[in-house]
MARMI-283302 format. One record per residue (C-alpha): x negated, y, z negated; residue in three letters; chain. Coordinates in pm, 1 decimal, always signed. Example, Ala and Ser with C-alpha at 12.3 -4.5 7.8 and 13.67 -1.06 7.14 Angstrom:
2
+----------+----------+----------+-----+---+
|     east |    north |       up |   r | c |
+----------+----------+----------+-----+---+
|  -1230.0 |   -450.0 |   -780.0 | ALA | A |
|  -1367.0 |   -106.0 |   -714.0 | SER | A |
+----------+----------+----------+-----+---+
This chain:
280
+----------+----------+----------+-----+---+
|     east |    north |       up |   r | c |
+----------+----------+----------+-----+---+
|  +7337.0 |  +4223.4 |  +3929.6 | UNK | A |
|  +7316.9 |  +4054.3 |  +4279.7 | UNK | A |
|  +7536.8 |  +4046.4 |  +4584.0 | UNK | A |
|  +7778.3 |  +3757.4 |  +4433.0 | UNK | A |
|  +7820.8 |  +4003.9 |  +4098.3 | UNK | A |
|  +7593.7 |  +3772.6 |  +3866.1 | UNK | A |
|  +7339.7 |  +3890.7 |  +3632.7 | UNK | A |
|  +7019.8 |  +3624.1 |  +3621.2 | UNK | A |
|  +6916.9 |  +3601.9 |  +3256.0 | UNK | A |
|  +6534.3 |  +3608.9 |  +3222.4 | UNK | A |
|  +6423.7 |  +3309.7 |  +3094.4 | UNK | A |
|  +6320.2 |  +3258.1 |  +2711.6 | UNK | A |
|  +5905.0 |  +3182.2 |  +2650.5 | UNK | A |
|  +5881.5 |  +2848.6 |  +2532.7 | UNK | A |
|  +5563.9 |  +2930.8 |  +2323.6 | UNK | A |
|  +5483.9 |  +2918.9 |  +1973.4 | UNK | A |
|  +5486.4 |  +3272.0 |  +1792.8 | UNK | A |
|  +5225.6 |  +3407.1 |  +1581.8 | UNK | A |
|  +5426.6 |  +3287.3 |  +1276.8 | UNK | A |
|  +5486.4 |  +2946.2 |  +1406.0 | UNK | A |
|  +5162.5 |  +2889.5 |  +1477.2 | UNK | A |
|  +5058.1 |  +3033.2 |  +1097.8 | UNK | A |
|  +5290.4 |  +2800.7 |   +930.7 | UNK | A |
|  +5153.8 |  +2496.0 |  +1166.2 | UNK | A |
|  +4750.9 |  +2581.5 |  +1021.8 | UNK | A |
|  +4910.5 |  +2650.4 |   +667.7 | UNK | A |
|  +5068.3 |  +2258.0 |   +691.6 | UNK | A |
|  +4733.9 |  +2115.0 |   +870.7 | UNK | A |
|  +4521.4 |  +2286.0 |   +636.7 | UNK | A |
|  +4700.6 |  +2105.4 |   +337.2 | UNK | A |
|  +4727.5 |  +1776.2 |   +481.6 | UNK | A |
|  +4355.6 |  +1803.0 |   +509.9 | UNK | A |
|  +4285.9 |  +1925.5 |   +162.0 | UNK | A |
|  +4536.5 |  +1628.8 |    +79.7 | UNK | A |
|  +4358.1 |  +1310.1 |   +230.0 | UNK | A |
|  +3973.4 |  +1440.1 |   +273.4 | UNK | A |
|  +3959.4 |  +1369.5 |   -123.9 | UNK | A |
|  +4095.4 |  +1017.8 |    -45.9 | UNK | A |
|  +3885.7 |   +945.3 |   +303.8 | UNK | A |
|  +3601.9 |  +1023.0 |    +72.1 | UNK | A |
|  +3677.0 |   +793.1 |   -190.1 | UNK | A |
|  +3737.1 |   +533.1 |    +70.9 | UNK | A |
|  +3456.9 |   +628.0 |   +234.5 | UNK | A |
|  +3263.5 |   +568.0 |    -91.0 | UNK | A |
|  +3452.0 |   +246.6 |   -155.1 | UNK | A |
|  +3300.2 |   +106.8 |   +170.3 | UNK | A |
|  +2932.7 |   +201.8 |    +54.5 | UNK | A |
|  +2989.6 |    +23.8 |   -277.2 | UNK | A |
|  +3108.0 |   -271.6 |   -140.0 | UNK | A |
|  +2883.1 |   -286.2 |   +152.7 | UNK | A |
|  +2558.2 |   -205.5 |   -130.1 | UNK | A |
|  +2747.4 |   -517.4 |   -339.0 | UNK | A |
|  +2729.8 |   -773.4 |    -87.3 | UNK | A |
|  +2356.6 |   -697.2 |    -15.9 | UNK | A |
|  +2318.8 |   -728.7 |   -413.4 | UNK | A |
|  +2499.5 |  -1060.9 |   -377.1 | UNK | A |
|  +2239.4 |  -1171.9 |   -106.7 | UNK | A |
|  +1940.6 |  -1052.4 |   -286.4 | UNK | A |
|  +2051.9 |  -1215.5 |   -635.5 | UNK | A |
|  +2113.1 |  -1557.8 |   -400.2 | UNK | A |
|  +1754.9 |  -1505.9 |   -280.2 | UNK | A |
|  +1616.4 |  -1437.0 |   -612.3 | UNK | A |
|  +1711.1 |  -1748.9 |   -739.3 | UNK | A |
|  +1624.1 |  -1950.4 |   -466.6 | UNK | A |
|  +1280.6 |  -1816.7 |   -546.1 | UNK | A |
|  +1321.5 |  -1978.5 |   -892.1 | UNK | A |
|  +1414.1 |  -2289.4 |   -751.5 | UNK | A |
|  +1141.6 |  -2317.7 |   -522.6 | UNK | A |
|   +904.2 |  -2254.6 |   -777.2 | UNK | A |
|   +962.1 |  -2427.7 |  -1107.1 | UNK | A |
|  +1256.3 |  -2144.0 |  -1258.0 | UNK | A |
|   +911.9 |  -1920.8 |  -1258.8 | UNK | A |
|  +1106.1 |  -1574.6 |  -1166.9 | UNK | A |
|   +988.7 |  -1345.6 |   -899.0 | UNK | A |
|   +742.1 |  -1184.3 |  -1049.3 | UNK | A |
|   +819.1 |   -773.9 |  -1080.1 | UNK | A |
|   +499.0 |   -548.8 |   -978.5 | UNK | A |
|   +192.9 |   -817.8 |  -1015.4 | UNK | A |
|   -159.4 |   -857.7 |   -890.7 | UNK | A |
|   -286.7 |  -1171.6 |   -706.8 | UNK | A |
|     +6.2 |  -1283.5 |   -550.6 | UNK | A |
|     +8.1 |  -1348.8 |   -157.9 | UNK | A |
|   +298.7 |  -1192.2 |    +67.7 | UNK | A |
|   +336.0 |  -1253.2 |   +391.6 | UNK | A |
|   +494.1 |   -961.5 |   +657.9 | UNK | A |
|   +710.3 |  -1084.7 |   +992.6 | UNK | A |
|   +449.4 |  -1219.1 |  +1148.6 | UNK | A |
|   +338.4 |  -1451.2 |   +897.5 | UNK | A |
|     -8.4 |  -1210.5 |   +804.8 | UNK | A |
|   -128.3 |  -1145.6 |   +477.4 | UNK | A |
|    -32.8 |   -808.1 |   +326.5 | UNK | A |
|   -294.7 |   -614.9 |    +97.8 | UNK | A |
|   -265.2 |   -464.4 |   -216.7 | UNK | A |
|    -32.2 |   -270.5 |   -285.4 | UNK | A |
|   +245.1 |   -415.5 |   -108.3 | UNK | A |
|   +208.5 |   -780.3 |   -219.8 | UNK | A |
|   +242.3 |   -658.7 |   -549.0 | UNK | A |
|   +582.4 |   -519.1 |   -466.6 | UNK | A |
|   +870.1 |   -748.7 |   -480.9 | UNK | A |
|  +1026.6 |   -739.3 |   -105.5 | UNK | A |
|   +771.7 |   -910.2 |   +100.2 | UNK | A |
|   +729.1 |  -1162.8 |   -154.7 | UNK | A |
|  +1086.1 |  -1219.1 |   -117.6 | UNK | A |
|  +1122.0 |  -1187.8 |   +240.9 | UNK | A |
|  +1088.5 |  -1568.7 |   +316.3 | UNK | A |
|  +1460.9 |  -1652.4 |    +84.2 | UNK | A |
|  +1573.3 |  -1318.0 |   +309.0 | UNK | A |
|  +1660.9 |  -1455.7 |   +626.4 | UNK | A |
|  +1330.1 |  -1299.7 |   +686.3 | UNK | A |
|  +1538.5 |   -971.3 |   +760.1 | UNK | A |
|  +1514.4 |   -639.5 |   +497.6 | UNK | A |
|  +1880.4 |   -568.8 |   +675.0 | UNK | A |
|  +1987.9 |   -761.2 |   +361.1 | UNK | A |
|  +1784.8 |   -527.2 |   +123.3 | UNK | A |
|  +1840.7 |   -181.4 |   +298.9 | UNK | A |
|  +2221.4 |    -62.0 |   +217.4 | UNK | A |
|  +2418.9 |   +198.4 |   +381.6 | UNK | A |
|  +2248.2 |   +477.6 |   +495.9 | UNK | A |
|  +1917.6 |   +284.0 |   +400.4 | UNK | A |
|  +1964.1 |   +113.8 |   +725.9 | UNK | A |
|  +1841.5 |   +410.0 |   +886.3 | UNK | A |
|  +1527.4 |   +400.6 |   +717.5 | UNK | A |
|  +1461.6 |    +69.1 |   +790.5 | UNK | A |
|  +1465.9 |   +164.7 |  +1178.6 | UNK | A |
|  +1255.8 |   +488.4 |  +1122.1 | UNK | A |
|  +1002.2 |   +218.7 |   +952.4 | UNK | A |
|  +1022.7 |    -33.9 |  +1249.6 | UNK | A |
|   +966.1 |   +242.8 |  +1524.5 | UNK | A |
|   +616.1 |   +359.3 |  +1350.7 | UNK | A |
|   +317.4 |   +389.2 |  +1564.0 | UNK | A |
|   +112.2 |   +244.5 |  +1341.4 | UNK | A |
|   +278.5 |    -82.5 |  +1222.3 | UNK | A |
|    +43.6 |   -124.1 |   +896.1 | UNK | A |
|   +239.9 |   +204.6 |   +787.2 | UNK | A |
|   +567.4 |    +68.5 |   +860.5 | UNK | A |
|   +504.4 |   -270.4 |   +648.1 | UNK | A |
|   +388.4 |    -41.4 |   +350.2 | UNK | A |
|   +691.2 |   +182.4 |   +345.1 | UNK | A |
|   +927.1 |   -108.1 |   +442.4 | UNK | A |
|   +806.1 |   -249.9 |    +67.4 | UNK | A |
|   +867.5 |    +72.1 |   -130.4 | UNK | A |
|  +1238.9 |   +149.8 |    -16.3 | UNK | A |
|  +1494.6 |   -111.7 |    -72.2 | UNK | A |
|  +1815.9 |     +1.1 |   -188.8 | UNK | A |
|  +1792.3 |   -176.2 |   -548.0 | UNK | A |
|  +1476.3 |   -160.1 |   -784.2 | UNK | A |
|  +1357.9 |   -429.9 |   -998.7 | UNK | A |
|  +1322.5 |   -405.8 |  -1372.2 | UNK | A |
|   +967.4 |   -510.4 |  -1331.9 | UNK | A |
|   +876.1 |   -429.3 |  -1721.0 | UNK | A |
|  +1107.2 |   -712.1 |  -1876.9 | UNK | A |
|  +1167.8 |   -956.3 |  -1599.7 | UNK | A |
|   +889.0 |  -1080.0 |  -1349.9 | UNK | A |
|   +639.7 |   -848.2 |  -1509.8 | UNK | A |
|   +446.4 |   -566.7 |  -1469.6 | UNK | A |
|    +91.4 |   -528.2 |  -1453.6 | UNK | A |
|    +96.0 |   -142.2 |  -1446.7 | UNK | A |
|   +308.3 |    -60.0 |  -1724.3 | UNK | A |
|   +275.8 |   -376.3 |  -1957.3 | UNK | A |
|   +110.2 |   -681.8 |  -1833.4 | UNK | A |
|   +367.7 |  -1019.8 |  -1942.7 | UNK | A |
|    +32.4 |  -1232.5 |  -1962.9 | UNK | A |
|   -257.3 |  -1225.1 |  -2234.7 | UNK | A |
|   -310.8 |  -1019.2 |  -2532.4 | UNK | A |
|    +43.6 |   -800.2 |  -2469.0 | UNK | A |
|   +197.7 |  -1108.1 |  -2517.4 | UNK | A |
|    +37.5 |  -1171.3 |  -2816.7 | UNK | A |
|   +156.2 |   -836.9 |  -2949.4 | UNK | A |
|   +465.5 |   -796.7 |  -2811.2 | UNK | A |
|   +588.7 |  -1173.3 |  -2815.4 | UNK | A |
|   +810.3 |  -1269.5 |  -2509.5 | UNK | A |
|   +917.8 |   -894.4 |  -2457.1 | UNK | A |
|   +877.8 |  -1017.7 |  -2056.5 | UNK | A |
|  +1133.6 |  -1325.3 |  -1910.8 | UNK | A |
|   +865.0 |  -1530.0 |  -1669.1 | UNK | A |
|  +1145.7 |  -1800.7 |  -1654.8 | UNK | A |
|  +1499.1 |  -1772.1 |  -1591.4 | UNK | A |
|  +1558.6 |  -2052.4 |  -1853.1 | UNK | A |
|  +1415.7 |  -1784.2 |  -2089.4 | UNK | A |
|  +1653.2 |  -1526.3 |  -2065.6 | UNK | A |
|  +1899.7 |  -1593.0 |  -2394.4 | UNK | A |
|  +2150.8 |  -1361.6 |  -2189.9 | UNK | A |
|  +2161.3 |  -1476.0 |  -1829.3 | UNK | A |
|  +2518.4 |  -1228.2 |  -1767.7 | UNK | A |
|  +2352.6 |   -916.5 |  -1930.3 | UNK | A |
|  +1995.2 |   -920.3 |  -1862.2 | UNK | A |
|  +1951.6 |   -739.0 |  -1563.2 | UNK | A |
|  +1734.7 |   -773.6 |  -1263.8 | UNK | A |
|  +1775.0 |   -523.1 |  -1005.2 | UNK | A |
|  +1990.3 |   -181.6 |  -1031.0 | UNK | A |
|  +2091.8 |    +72.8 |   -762.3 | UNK | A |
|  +1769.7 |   +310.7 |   -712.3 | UNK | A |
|  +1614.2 |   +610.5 |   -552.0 | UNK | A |
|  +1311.6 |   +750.3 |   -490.0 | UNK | A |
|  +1100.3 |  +1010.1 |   -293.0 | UNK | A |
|  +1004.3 |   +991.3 |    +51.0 | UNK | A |
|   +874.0 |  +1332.7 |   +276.9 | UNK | A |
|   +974.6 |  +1586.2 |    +22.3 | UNK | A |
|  +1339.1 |  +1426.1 |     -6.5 | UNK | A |
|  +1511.4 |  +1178.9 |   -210.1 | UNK | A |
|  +1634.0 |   +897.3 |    -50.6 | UNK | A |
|  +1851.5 |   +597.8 |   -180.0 | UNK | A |
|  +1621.7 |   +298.1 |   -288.8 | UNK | A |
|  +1287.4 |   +262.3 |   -459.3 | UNK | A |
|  +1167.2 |   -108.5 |   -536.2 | UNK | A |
|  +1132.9 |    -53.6 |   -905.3 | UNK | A |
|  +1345.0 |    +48.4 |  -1166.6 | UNK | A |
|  +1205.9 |   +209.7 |  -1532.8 | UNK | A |
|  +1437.3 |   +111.6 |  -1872.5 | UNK | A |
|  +1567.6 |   +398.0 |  -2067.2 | UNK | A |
|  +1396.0 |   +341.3 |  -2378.0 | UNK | A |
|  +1042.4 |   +192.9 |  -2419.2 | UNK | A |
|   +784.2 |   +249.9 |  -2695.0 | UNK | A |
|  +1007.0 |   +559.1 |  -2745.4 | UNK | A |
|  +1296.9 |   +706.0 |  -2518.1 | UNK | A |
|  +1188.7 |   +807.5 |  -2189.2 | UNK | A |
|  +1497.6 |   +906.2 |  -1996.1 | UNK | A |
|  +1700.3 |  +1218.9 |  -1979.4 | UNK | A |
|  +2004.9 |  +1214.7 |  -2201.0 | UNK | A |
|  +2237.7 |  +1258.5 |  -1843.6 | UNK | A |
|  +2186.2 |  +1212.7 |  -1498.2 | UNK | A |
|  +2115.1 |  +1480.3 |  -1336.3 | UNK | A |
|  +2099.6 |  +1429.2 |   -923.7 | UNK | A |
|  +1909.9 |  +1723.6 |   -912.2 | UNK | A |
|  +1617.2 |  +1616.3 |  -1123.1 | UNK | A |
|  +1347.9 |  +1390.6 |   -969.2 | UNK | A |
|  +1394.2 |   +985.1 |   -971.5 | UNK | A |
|  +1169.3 |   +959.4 |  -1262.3 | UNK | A |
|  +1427.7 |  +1136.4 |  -1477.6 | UNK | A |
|  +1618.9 |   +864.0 |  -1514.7 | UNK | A |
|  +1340.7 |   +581.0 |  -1433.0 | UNK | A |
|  +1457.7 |   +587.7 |  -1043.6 | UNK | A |
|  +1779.3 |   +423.0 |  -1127.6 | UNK | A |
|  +2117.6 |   +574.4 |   -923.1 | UNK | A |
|  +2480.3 |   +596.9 |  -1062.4 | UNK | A |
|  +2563.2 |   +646.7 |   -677.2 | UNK | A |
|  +2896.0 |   +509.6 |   -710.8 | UNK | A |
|  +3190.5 |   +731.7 |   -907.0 | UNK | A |
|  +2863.0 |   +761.2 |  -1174.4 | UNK | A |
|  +2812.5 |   +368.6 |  -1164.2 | UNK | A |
|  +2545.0 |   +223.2 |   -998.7 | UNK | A |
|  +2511.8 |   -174.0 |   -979.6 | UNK | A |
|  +2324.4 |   -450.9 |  -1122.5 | UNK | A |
|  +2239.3 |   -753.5 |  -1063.2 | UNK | A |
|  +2164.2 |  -1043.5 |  -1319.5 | UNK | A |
|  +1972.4 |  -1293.0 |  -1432.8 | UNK | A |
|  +2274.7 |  -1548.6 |  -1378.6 | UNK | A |
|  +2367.0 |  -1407.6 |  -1014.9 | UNK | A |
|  +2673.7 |  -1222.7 |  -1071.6 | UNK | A |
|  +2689.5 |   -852.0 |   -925.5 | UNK | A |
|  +2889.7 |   -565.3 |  -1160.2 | UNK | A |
|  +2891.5 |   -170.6 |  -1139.1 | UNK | A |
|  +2740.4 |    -62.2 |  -1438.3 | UNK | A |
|  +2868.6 |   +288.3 |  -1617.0 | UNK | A |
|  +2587.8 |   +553.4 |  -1694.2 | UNK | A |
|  +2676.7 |   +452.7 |  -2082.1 | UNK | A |
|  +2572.1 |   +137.2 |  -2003.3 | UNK | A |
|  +2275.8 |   +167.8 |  -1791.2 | UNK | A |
|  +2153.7 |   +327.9 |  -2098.3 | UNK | A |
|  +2220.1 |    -16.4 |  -2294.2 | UNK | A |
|  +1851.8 |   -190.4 |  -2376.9 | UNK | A |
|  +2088.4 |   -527.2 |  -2399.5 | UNK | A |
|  +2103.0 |   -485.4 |  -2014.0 | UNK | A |
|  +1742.9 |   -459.3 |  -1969.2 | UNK | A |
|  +1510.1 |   -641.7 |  -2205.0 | UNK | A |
|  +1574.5 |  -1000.7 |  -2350.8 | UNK | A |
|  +1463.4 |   -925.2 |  -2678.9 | UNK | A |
|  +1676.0 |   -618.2 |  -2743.8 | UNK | A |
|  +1932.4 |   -631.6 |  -3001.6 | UNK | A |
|  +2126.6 |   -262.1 |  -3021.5 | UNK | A |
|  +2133.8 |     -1.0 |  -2720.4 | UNK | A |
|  +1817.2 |   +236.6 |  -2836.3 | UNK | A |
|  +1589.3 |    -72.7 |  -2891.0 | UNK | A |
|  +1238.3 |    +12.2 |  -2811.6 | UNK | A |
|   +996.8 |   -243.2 |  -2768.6 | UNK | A |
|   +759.5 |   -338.8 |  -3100.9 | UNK | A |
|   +486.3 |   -551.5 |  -3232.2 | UNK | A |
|   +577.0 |   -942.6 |  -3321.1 | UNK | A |
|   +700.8 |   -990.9 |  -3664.8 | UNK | A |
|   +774.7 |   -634.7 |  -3730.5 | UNK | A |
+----------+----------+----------+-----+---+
């Protein structure tokens, strides 16, 4: 008590107490667990779409290709075809047998079309190399969607479209786009991955069917296995992974389907179809 007879009160700390303070973490710590699942998904969302207007692009180019030379298709993983890099110089073997610098003129001469997402990235790393022969090689092996080389464009390595496998095969390989007797289903490129410097990274510029003279995939993707495991083709998206075909349109394809020989050969007539001798 003072001189006048009144007793100050002290005043009360305007601080949070240990409980308040509990109970405000408790309520962040929810809201978090709440929306990280759906910052993810729309996270993911933004990949997809961003990966589906590149396939859009690439499709437009492919058939541009076509049109510029006679509906003959881009042709998959062949020898003794010229490809040009930026600067308008021949490339050797074997990137002008791989389909993006053959491409590369319909691209707006830019592989920003082709290299999706975090694939960007890798398209920089590629650019900065020292040794700029190195960068044009790995710029050729990466892009975010593989090609099915074996049944459209051909593929000299695994089945070559021309000659005597042609003779026992019949048309297993479309050379023309006029060709293909399911232009909505046949597909052309598909979502891929493939190794580079002891990782896996998204993209690999071919893409292996599920079935050939036998079955060669595993029965589920696995992302732990290696890229060959499922013939370097990635259900990156909610287990989807996209396709583009013959007649330009762009659709996420389920793993059940990516399975589906329909989707990958012209001749194929049921899902395990395996490729045969004529008249058999």
């Amino acid at each position: 008590m003072n001189a006048t007879g009144y007793t100050p009160t002290r005043p009360r700390p305007t601080g949070f107490t240990l409980i308040e303070l509990l109970v405000v973490v408790a309520i962040i710590a929810v809201l978090a667990g709440l929306l990280l699942p759906a910052m993810s998904k729309a996270k993911s969302q933004a990949r997809k779409a961003n990966e589906m207007s590149s396939s859009h692009q690439l499709m437009l180019a492919w058939q541009m290709y076509a049109d510029d030379h006679h509906d003959r298709v881009l042709p998959g993983y062949r020898h003794g075809y010229e490809a040009t890099d930026q600067d308008g110089q021949s490339v050797p073997f074997p990137i002008n047998a791989r389909y993006p610098w053959r491409l590369y003129p319909y691209l707006g001469k830019s592989f920003e079309v082709i290299y999706a997402n975090e694939n960007k990235g890798l398209l920089q790393q590629f650019k900065r190399m020292p040794d700029k022969a190195i960068g044009i090689y790995a710029a050729s092996v990466f892009p975010s969607l593989g090609i099915n080389s074996t049944f459209v464009g051909g593929d000299d390595n695994e089945l070559d479209p021309s000659g005597r496998a042609r003779e026992v095969f019949g048309d297993f390989c479309v050379l023309k786009t006029a060709a293909a007797t399911r232009p909505s289903e046949l597909m052309v490129f598909t979502s891929a991955r493939g190794p580079f410097e002891g990782k896996i990274v998204n993209g690999f510029y071919l893409v292996r069917s599920p079935f050939f003279m036998a079955r060669r995939w595993s029965l589920d993707f696995n992302p732990a296995d290696g890229p060959e495991a499922w013939g370097h083709v990635h259900p990156r998206f909610s287990n989807r992974a996209l396709g583009g075909m013959v007649d330009g349109h762009v659709e996420a394809l389920s793993k059940r389907e990516l399975q589906d020989m329909r989707h990958w050969a012209n001749q194929a007539d049921r899902d395990d179809w395996t490729l045969q001798r004529a008249g058999r």
